[in-house]
C-alpha positions as CSV (number, residue, x, y, z in Angstrom):
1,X,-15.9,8.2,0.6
2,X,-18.7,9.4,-1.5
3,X,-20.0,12.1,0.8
4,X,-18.1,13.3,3.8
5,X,-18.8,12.4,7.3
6,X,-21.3,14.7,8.6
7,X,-23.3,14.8,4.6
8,X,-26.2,12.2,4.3
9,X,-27.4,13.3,1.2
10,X,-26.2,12.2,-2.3
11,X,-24.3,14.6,-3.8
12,X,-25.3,15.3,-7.7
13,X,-23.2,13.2,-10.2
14,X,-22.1,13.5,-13.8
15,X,-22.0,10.1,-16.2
16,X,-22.2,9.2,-19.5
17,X,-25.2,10.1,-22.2
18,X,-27.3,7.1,-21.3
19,X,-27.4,4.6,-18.7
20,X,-26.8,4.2,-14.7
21,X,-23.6,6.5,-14.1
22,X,-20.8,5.8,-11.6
23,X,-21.6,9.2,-10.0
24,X,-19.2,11.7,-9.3
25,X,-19.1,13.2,-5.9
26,X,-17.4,16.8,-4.7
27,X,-16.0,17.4,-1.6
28,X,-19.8,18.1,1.0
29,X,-18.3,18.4,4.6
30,X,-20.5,19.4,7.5
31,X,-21.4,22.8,7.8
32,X,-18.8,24.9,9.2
33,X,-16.4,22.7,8.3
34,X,-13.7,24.9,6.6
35,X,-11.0,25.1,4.0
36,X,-11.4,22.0,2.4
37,X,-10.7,19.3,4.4
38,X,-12.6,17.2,7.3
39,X,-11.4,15.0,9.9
40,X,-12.9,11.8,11.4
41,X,-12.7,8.2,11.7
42,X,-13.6,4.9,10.2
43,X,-16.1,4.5,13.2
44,X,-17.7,8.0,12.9
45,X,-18.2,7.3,9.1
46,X,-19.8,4.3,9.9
47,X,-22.0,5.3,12.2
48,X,-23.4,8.4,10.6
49,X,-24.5,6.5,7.4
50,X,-26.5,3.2,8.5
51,X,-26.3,0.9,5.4
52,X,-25.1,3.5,3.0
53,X,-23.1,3.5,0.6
54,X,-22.9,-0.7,1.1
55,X,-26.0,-1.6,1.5
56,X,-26.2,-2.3,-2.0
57,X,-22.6,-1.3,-2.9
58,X,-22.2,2.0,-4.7
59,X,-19.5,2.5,-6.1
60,X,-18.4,6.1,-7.0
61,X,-15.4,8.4,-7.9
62,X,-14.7,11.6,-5.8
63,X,-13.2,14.8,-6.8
64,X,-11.2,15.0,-3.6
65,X,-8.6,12.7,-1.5
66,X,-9.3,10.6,1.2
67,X,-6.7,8.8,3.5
68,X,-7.5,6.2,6.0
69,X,-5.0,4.9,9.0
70,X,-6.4,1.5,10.1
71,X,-5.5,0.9,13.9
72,X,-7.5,-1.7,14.1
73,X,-9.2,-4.6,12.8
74,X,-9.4,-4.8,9.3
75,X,-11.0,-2.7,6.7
76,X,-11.5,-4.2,2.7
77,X,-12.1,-1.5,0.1
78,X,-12.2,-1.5,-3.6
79,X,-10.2,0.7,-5.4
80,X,-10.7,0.4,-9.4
81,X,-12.4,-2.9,-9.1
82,X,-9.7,-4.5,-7.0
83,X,-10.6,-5.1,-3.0
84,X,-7.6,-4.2,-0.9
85,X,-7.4,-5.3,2.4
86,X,-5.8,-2.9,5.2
87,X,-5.0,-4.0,8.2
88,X,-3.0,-2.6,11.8
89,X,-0.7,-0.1,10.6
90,X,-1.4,0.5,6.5
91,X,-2.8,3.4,4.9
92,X,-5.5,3.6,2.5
93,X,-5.4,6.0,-0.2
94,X,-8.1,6.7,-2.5
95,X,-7.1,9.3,-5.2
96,X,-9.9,11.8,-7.1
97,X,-11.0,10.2,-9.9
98,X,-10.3,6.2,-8.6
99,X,-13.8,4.5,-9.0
100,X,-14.2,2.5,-5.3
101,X,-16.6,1.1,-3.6
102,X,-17.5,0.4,0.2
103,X,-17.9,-2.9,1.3
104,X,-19.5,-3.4,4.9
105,X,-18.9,-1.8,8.1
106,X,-16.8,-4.6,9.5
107,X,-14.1,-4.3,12.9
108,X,-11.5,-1.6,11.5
109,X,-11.2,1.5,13.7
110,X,-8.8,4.8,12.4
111,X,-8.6,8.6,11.7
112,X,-10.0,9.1,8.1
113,X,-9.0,12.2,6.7
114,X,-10.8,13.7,3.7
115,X,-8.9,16.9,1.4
116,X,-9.2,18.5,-1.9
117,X,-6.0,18.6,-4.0
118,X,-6.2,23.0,-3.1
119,X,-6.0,22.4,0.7
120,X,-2.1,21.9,0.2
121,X,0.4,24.7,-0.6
122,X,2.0,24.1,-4.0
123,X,5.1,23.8,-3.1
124,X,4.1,21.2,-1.0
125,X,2.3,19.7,-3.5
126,X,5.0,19.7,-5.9
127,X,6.9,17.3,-3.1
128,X,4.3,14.8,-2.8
129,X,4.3,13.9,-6.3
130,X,4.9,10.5,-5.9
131,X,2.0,9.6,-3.3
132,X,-0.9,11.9,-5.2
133,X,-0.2,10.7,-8.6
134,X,-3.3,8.1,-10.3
135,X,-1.4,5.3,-9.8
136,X,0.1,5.5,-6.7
137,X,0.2,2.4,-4.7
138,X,-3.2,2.0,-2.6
139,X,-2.2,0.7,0.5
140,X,0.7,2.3,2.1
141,X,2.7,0.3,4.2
142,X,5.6,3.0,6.5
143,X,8.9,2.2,7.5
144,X,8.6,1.2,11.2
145,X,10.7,4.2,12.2
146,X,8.0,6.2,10.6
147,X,4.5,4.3,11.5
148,X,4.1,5.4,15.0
149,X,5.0,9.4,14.3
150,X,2.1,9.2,11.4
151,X,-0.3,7.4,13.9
152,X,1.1,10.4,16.4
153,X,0.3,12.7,13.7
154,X,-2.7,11.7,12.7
155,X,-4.3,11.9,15.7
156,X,-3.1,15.0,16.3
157,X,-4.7,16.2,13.4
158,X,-8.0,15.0,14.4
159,X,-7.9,16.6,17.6
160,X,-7.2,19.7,16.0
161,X,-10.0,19.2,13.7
162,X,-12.8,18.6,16.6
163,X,-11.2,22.1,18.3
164,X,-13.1,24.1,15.8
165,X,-13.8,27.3,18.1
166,X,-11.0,26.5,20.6
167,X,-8.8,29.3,18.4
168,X,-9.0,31.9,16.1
169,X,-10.6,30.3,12.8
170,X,-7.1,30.9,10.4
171,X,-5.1,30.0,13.4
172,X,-7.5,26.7,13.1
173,X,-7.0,26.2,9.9
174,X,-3.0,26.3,9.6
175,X,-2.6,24.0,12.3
176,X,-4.7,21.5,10.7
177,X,-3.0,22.4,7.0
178,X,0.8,22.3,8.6
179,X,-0.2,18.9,10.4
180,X,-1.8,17.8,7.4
181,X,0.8,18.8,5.0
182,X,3.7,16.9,7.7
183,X,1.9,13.9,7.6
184,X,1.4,13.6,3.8
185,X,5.2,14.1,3.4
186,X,5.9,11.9,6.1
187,X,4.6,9.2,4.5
188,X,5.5,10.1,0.6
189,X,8.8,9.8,1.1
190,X,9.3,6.6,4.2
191,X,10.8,3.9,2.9
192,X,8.4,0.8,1.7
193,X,5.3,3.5,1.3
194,X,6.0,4.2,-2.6
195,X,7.5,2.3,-5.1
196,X,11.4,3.0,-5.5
197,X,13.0,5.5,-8.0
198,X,15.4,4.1,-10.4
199,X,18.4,4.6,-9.3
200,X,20.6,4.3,-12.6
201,X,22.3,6.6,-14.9
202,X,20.3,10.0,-15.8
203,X,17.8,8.5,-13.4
204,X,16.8,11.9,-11.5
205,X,16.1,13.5,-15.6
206,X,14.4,10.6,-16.5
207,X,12.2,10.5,-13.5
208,X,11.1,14.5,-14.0
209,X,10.7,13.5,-17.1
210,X,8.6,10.7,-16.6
211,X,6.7,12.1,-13.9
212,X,5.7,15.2,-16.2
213,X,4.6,12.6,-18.7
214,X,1.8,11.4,-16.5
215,X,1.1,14.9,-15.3
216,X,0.6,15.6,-18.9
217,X,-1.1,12.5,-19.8
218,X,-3.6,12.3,-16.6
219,X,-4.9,15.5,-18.7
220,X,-4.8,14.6,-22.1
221,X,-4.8,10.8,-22.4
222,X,-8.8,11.2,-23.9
223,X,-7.2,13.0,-27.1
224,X,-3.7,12.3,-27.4
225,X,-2.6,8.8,-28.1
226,X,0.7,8.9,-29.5
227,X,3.8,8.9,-27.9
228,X,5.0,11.8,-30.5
229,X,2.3,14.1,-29.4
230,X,3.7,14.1,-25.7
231,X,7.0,14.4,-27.0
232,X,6.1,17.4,-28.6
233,X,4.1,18.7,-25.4
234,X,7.1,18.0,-23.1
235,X,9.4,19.7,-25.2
236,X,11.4,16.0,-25.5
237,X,12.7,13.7,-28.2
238,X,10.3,10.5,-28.6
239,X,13.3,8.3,-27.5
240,X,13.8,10.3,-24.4
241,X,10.7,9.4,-23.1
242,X,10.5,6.3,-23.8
243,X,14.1,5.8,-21.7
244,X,11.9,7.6,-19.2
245,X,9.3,5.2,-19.0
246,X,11.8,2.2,-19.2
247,X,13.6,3.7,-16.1
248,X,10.5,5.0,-14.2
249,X,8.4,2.3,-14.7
250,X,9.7,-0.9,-16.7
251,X,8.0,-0.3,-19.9
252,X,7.3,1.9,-22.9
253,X,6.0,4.9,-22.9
254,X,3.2,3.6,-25.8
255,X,2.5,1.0,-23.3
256,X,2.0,3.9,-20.3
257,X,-0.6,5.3,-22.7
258,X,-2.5,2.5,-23.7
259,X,-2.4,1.4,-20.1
260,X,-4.0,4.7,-18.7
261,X,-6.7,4.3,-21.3
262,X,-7.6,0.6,-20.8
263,X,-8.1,1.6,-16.6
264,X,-10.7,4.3,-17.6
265,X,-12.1,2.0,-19.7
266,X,-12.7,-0.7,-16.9
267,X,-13.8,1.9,-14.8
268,X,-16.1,3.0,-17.2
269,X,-17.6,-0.2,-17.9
270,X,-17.4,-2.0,-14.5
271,X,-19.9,0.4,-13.0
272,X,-21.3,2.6,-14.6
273,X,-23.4,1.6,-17.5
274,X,-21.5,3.2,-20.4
275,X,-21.9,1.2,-23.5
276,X,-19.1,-0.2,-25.7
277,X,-20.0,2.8,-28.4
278,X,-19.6,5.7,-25.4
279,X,-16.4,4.9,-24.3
280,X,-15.0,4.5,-27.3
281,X,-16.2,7.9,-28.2
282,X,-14.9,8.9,-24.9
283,X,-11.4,7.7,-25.0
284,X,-11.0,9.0,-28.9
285,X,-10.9,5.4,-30.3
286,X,-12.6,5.8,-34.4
287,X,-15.4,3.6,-33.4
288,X,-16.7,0.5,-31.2
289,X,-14.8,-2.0,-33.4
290,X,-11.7,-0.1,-32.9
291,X,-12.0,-0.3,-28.9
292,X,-13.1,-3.7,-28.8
293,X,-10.4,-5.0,-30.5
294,X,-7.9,-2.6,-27.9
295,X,-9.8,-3.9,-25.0
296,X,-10.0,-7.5,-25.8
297,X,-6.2,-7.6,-26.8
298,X,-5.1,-6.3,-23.0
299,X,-8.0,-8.1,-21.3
300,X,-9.0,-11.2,-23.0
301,X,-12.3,-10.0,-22.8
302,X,-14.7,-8.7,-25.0
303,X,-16.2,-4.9,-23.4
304,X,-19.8,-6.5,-23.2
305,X,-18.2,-9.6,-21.4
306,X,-16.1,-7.8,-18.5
307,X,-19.3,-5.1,-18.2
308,X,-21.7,-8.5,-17.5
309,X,-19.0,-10.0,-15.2
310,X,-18.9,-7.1,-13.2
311,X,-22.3,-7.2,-12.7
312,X,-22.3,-10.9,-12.3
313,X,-20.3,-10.4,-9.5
314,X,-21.7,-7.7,-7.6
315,X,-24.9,-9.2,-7.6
């Protein structure tokens, strides 16, 4: 969501030098909302914004998370240029920093939950690694055992969340954390919502190690390019990464990198106006040349070709 539920305005956004931004929106709830994180549903959402944000589409990138049950109907989203459909049962999960867009209001009904990354206790953060992590699957789909208690959960959560005054305000606000903070776990580690863990020799090292490597490269993958530079920030040989990446994720740890750099690059240019030249300068590549030759070579597309295709087809 750009703006929470109860927040018509637009929020102030930061872009590039030049051209029409994908803005960047930071966590507006209602007033009196407290401690980072608002509660509603897809209905609510709908309701209190008439035709925006799809009437034309805007798409955007939030600072903060936002997690949507669908129970029922169907709800399409895009998340970095890709339109996922959820339906009965799946959760959406947008990350900070995904460029998405709403598409409009159509029959999908659902709590829609909205945090920043400092509503949940570290340790707890620390746990949900898997599920809060960039590129973390979209759509979740629970293990049936676990669907209905989420649902359960959720609900439980929104309740809580319309009882502002019904308690004492911290009281409040750790029931809706701890319910919070359940449900998030709940659903990181069900079976079928993430992704499996290798499972093979030195797997659980490799997959700190890996994990730390995107941790560390979700904060320096403008500057740092080189699998020996995170080597040397991870305090790790060069080939014990790269058996990290193989294990975590099926491929090198160069290929990680350059992979990380090439989705900031569509979302830069799928969007939000930034020209060949700015993200080039943005992402650390020598020049425009340089880039175009990196983006053509994983795309098959020039960067001025995949910007006017995007615009072809959102028009």
């Amino acid at each position: 969501m750009m703006v929470s539920s109860g927040q018509a305005g637009r929020p102030e956004a930061t872009g590039p030098p030049s051209g029409a931004p994908t803005p960047l929106y930071g966590f507006q709830p209602p007033v009196g909302t407290p401690y980072s994180l608002e509660v509603t549903t897809i209905e609510d959402f709908h309701a209190h914004h008439d035709d925006w944000p799809w009437n034309p589409p805007r798409p955007g990138r939030a600072t903060f998370h936002y997690l949507i049950l669908v129970t029922s109907g169907v709800l399409e989203h895009d998340v970095d240029h890709i339109t996922r459909t959820v339906t009965p049962g799946q959760w959406l999960w947008v990350r900070p920093g995904h460029t998405q867009c709403w598409h409009p209001p159509g029959t999908a009904t659902g709590p829609f939950i909205l945090f920043e990354p400092d509503v949940l206790r570290a340790e707890t953060a620390r746990l949900l690694t898997t599920v809060t992590a960039h590129d973390s699957p979209a759509v979740l789909n629970p293990h049936p055992d676990d669907a209905p208690w989420a649902e359960r959960t959720a609900l439980q959560l929104l309740d809580e969340h319309r009882a502002l005054g019904r308690r004492p305000l911290d009281l409040h606000h750790a029931l809706r954390r701890n319910l919070l903070e359940a449900l998030l776990l709940r659903l990181a580690h069900s079976p079928g919502s993430t992704p499996p863990q290798s499972n093979g020799r030195g797997g659980g090292r490799r997959a700190t190690v890996h994990q730390r490597f995107l941790d560390t490269l979700e904060l320096h993958f403008r500057e740092l390019h080189h699998v020996e530079a995170y080597a040397r920030l991870l305090g790790c040989s060069v080939r014990t990464l790269t058996r990290a990446a193989q294990a975590a994720a099926g491929t090198g740890a160069r290929q990680v990198i350059d992979e990380r750099r090439l989705l900031e690059a569509r979302r830069l240019l799928g969007h939000s106006g930034w020209t060949a030249r700015a993200v080039a300068a943005h992402l650390g590549f020598p020049d425009a040349a340089d880039f175009g030759r990196f983006f053509r070579k994983h795309t098959g597309l020039t960067p001025a070709a995949y910007a006017a295709r995007k615009v072809h087809q959102e028009a």
